[in-house]
C-alpha positions as a Markdown table, in Angstrom:
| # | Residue | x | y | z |
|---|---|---|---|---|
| 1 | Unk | 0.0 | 0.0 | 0.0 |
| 2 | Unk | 2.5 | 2.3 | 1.2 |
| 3 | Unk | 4.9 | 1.2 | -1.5 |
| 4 | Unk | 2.7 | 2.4 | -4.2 |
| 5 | Unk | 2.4 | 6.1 | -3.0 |
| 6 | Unk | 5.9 | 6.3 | -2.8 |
| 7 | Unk | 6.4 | 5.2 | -6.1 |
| 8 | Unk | 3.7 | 7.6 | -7.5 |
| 9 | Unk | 5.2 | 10.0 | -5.8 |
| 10 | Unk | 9.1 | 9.4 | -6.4 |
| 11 | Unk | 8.3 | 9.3 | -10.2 |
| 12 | Unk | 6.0 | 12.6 | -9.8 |
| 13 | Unk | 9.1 | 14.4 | -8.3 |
| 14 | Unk | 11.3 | 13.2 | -10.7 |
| 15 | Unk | 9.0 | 14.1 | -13.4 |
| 16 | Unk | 8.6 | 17.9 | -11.6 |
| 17 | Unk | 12.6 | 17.8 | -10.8 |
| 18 | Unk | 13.4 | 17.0 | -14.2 |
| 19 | Unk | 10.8 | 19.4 | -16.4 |
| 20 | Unk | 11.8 | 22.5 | -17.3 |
| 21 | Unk | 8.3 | 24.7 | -16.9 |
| 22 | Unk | 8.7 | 27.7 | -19.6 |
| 23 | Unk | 5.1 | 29.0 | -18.5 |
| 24 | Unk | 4.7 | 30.1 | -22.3 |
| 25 | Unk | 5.3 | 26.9 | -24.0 |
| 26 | Unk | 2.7 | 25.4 | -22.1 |
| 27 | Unk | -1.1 | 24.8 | -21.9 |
| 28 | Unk | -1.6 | 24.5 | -18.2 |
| 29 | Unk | -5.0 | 22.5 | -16.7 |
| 30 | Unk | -7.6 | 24.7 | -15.3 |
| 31 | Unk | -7.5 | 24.6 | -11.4 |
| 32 | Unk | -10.9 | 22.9 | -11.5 |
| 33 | Unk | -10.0 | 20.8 | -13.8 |
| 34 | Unk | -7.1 | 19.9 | -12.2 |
| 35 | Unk | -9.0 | 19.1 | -8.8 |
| 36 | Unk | -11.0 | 16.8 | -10.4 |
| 37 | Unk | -8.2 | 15.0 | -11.9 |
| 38 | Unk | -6.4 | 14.6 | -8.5 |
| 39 | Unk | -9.7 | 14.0 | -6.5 |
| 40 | Unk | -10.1 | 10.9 | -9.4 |
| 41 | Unk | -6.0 | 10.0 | -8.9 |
| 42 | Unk | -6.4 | 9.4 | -5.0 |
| 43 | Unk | -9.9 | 7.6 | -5.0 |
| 44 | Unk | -8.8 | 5.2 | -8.3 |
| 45 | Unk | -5.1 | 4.7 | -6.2 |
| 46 | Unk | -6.9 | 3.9 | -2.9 |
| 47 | Unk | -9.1 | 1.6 | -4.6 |
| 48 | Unk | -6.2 | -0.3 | -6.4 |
| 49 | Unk | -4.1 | -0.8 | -3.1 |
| 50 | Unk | -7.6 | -2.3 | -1.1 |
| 51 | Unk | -7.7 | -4.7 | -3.9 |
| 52 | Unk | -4.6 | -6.0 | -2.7 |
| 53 | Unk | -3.0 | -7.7 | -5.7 |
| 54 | Unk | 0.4 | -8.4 | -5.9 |
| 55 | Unk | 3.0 | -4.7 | -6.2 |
| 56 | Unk | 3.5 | -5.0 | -10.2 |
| 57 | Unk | -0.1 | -6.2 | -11.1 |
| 58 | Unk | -1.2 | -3.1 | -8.9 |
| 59 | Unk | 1.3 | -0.7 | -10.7 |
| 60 | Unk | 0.0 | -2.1 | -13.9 |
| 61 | Unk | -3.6 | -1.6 | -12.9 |
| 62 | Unk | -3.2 | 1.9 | -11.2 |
| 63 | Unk | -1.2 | 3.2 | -15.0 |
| 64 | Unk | -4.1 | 1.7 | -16.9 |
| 65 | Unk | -7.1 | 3.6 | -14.3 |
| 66 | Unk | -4.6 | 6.5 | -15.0 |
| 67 | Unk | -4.5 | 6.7 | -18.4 |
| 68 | Unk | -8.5 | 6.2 | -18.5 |
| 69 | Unk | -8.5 | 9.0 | -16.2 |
| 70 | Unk | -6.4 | 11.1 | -18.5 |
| 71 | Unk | -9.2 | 10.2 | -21.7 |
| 72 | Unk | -12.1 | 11.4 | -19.5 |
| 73 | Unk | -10.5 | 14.6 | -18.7 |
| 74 | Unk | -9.4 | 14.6 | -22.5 |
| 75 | Unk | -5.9 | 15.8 | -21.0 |
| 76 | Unk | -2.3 | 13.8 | -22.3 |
| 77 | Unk | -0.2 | 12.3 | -19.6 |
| 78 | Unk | 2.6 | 15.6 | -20.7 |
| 79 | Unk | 0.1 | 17.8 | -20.4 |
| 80 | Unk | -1.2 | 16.8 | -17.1 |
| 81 | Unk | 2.9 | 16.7 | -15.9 |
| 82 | Unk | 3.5 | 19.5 | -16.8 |
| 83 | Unk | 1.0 | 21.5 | -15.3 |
| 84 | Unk | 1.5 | 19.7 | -11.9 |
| 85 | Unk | 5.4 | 21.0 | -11.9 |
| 86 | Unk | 3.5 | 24.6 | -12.9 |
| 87 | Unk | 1.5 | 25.0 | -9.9 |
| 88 | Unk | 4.0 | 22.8 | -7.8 |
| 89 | Unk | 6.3 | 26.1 | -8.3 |
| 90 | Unk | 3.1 | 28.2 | -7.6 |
| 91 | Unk | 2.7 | 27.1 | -3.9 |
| 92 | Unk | -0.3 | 29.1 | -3.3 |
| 93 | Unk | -1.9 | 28.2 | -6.8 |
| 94 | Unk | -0.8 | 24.0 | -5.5 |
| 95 | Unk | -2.2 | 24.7 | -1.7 |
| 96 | Unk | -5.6 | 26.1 | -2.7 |
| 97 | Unk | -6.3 | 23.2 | -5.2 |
| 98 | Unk | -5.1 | 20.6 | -3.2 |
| 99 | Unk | -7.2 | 22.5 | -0.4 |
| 100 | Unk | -10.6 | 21.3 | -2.5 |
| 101 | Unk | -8.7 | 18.1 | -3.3 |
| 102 | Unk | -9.0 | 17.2 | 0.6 |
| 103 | Unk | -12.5 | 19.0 | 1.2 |
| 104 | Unk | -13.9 | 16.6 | -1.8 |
| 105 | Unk | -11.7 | 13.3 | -0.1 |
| 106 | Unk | -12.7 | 13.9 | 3.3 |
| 107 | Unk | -16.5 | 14.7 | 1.9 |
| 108 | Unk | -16.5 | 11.6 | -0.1 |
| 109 | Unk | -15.0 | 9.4 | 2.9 |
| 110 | Unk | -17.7 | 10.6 | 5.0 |
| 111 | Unk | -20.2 | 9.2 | 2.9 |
| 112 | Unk | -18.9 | 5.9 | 2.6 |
């Protein structure tokens, strides 16, 4: 369980670390839109790691809810990266979304 989050988020550093944000070249995600997306991230990755499958087959499974993720939101895996390590420089922009992110979790774990 644990494993998985640090792997999602060692390879979400690196990927932050390691892009080079030129605000003009890109098209960042809407703050809404980006809630939604990480509000769908945590509930898909806490419902792969209660299915408790072996650590690849979950890794497998979690990139595969990802990617269905990313077609819903009609965003690209770069695009979505890339606007992460944009308002993960932007600390207040990154605190007030991941502010609704934790409302909607918390909301949401209430109810079930």
């Amino acid at each position: 369980m644990n494993k998985i989050i640090i792997k999602f988020l060692s390879l979400l550093t690196f990927f932050i670390i390691t892009s080079c944000v030129n605000t003009n070249d890109i098209d960042v995600i809407n703050k809404e839109k980006m809630v939604s997306i990480l509000i769908e991230m945590h509930l898909t990755e806490e419902s792969v790691m209660e299915l408790k499958l072996p650590e690849d087959t979950s890794e497998t499974f979690f990139t595969e809810k990802e990617k269905e993720i990313f077609r819903k939101y009609r965003v690209d895996e770069e695009t979505y990266r890339k606007s992460y390590s944009y308002y993960f420089f932007r600390p207040v922009e990154l605190e007030s979304i991941y502010d609704k992110v934790i409302d909607s979790l918390s909301f949401y774990q209430q109810l079930n």
